[in-house]
C-alpha positions in Angstrom: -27.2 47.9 95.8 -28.6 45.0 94.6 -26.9 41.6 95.6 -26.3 40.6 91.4 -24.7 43.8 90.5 -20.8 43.3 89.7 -18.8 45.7 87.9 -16.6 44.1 85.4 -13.1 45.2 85.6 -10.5 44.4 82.3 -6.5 44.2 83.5 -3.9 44.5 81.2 -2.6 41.1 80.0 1.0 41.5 79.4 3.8 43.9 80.6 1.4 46.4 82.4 -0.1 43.2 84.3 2.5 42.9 87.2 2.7 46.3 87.7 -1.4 46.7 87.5 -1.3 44.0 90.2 0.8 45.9 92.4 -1.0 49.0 91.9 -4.5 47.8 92.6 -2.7 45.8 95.9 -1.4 49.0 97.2 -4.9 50.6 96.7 -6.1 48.0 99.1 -7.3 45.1 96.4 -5.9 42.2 96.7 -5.8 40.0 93.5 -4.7 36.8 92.3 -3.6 35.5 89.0 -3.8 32.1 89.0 -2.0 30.5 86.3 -3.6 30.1 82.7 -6.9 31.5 84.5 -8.3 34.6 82.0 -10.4 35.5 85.5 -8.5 36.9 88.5 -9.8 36.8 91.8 -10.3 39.9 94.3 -11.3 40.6 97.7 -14.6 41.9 96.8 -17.4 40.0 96.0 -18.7 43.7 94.0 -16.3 42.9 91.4 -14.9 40.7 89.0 -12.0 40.5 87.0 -10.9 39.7 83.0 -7.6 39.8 82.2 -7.6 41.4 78.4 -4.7 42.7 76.2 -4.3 45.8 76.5 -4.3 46.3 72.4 -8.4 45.1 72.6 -9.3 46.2 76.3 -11.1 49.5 74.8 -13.0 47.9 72.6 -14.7 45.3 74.6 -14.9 48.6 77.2 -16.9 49.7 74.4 -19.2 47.2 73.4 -19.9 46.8 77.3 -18.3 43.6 77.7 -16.4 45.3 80.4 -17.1 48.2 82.2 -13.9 49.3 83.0 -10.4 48.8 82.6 -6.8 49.7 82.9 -5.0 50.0 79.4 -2.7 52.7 77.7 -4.0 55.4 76.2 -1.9 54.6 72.7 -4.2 51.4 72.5 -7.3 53.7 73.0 -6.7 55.3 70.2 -5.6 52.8 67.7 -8.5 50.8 68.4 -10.8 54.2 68.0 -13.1 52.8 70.5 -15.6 55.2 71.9 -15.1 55.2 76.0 -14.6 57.2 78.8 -11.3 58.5 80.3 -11.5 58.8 84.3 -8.0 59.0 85.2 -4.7 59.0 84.0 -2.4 56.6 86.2 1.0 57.2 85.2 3.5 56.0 87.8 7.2 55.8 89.2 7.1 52.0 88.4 8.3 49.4 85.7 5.8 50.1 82.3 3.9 52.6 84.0 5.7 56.1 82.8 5.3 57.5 79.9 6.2 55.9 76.5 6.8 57.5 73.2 5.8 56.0 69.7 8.4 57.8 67.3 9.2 57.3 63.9 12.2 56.6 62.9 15.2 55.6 60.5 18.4 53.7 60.1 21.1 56.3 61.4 22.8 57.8 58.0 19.9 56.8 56.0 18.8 59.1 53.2 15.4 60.0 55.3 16.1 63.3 57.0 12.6 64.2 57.4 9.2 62.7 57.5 8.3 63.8 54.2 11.2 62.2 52.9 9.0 58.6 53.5 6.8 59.9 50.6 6.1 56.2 49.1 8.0 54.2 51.1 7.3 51.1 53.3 7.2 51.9 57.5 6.6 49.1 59.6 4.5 48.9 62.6 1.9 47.8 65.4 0.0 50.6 65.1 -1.2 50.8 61.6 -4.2 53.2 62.2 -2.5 55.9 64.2 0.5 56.1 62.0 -1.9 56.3 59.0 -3.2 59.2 60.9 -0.1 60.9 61.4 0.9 60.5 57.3 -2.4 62.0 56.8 -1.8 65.1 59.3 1.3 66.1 57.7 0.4 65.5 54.1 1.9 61.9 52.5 1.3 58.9 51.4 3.2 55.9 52.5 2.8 52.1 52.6 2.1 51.1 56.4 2.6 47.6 57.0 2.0 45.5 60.4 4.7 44.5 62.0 4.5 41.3 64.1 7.5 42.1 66.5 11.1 42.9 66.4 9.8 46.1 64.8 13.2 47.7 65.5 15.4 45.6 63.5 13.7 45.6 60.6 15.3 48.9 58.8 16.9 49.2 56.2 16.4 46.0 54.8 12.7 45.2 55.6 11.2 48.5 55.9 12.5 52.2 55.4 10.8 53.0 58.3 9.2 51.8 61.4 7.2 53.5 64.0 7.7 52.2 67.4 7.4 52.5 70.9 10.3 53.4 73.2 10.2 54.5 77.4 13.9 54.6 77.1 15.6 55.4 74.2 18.1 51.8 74.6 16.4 49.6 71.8 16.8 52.4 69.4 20.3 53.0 70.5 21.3 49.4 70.3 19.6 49.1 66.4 21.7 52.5 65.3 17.9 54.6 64.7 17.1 58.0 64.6 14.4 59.3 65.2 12.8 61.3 63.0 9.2 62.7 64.8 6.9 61.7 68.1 3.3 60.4 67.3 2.1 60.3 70.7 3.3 60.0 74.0 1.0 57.3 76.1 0.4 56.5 79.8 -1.6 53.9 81.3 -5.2 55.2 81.9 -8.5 54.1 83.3 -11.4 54.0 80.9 -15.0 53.2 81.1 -17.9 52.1 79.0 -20.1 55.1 78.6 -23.5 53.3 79.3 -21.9 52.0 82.6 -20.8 55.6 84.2 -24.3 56.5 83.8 -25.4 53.8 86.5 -24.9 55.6 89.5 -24.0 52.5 91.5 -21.2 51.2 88.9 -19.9 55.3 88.8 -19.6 55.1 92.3 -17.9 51.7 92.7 -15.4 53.3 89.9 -14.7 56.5 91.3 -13.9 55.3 94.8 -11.6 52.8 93.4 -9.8 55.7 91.5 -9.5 57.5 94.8 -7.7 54.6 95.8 -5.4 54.4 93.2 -4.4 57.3 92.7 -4.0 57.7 96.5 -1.4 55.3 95.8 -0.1 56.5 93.1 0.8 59.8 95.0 1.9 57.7 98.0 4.5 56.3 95.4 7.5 58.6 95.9 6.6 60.1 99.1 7.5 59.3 103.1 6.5 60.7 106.2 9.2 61.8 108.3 8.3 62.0 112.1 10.8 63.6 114.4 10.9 65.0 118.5 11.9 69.0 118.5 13.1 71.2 121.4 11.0 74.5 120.8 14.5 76.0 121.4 15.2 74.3 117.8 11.9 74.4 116.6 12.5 77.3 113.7 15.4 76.0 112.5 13.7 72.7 111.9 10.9 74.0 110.2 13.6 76.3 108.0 14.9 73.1 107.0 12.0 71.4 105.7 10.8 71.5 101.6 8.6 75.2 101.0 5.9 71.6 99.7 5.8 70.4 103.0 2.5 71.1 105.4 3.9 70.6 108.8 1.7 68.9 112.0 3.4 69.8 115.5 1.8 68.4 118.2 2.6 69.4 122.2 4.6 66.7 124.1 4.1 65.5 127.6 7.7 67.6 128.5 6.3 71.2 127.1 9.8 72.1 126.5 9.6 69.5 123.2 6.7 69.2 119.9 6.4 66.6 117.7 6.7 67.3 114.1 5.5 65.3 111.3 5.5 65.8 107.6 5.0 64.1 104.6 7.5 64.9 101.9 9.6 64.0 98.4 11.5 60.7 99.2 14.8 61.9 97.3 15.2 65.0 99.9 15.8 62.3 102.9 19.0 61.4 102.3 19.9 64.8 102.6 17.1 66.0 105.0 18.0 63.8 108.2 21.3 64.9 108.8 20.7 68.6 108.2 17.6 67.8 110.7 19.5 66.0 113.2 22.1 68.6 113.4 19.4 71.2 114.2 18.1 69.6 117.3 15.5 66.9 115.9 15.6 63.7 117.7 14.1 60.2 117.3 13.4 60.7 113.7 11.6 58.3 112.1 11.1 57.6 108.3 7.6 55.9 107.6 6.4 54.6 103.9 3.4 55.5 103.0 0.2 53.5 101.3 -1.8 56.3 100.1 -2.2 59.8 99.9 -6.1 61.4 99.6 -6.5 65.2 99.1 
């Protein structure tokens, strides 16, 4: 590698950005936001950092501003920007599941269908895709940008809106219902085309999505380590999730194995009991960093 290359990485600005943080810390970088800086800092000298909203991230990933970048996939495709999607990095954590952009209506509204918006006014951030949609299914509507509070604005200032919702609570709260799903978005990593064609900056990117996504399976998993009598040895195993891959490993006292597996962390609660009363002994619950297949 040459000693200028750098691979220029855009992080979500915003609501994704702590949780981004986290993600790329439990991959093994270790970045820091200093305060009103646009240019995070990270443990490797390879790489350097933007922090972008995630509503312009592709497009900048496109015009090779960056060359990569976390951002959800809803953003990708309002912008329309032409990149490359390497992974899809949906997660057990705050803003990284998966979100829904619905349209909807003021519960007991005269709108009991989508075609029923045939000329009317629906708010929202994401003028292009719900353009789109109105196209698909065959209307015309007037689609007006909404600045925020998107969800309060029916009946009065819209007859409809389109907005995004992970759980369902801000539509519940404002009395909508909804009327059809758009899309449902996760947070993905995208690349500038030109830039996975250097075989130095597609290399630097795909070992970093090992990583995260090494984490990202790590995520809801522990390993459970635990001291068998052979004696016991069957019904331990019987005990353990059809998922699970087993090690056993012979102990100094032959009469005993160690067995270690990694499995689903809601089953240990139940799991450790059942294993105890089976004969296991010093078992031992360990978190894990990261998983690589």
């Amino acid at each position: 590698m040459s000693g200028s290359q750098k691979l220029r990485l855009g992080l979500p600005k915003g609501s994704l950005q702590e949780t981004t943080v986290q993600l790329f810390a439990r991959a093994g970088y270790n970045i820091r936001v200093a305060s009103r800086s646009y240019y995070p800092s990270i443990d490797d000298d390879e790489i350097e950092c933007i922090l972008i909203r995630p509503q312009e991230m592709a497009r900048y990933i496109e015009q090779g501003v960056m060359d990569c970048g976390v951002t959800g996939w809803d953003w990708v495709l309002e912008s329309g920007a032409d990149v490359e999607q390497l992974a899809d990095l949906r997660a057990p954590w705050p803003n990284y599941g998966a979100v829904e952009w619905i349209l909807a209506v003021k519960q007991g509204s005269e709108f009991k269908s989508p075609k029923d918006l045939a000329g009317k006014r629906i708010a929202t951030e994401v003028v292009g895709m719900t353009e789109r949609y109105l196209e698909k299914i065959g209307i015309e509507a007037r689609v007006e940008f909404s600045w925020g509070a998107t969800e309060v604005k029916p009946p009065l200032l819209a007859d409809a809106i389109v907005d995004v919702t992970e759980t369902g609570s801000s539509l519940r709260a404002n009395n909508l219902e909804v009327l059809d799903v758009l899309l449902e978005s996760t947070p993905r990593f995208v690349a500038n085309r030109d830039s996975i064609q250097d075989p130095w900056k597609r290399d630097k990117m795909d070992r970093m999505i090992m990583l995260l996504e090494g984490a990202i399976a790590a995520a809801t998993r522990v390993g459970l380590g635990m001291n068998v009598p052979r004696t016991s040895l069957d019904a331990v195993l019987a005990l353990l999730p059809e998922s699970g891959s087993p090690t056993i490993s012979p102990l100094a006292d032959a009469s005993w194995v160690d067995v270690f597996v990694v499995i689903d962390e809601t089953h240990v609660r139940e799991l450790i009991p059942k294993l105890s009363s089976a004969g296991a002994r010093s078992i031992v619950e360990t978190p894990l960093n990261k998983i690589i297949d």
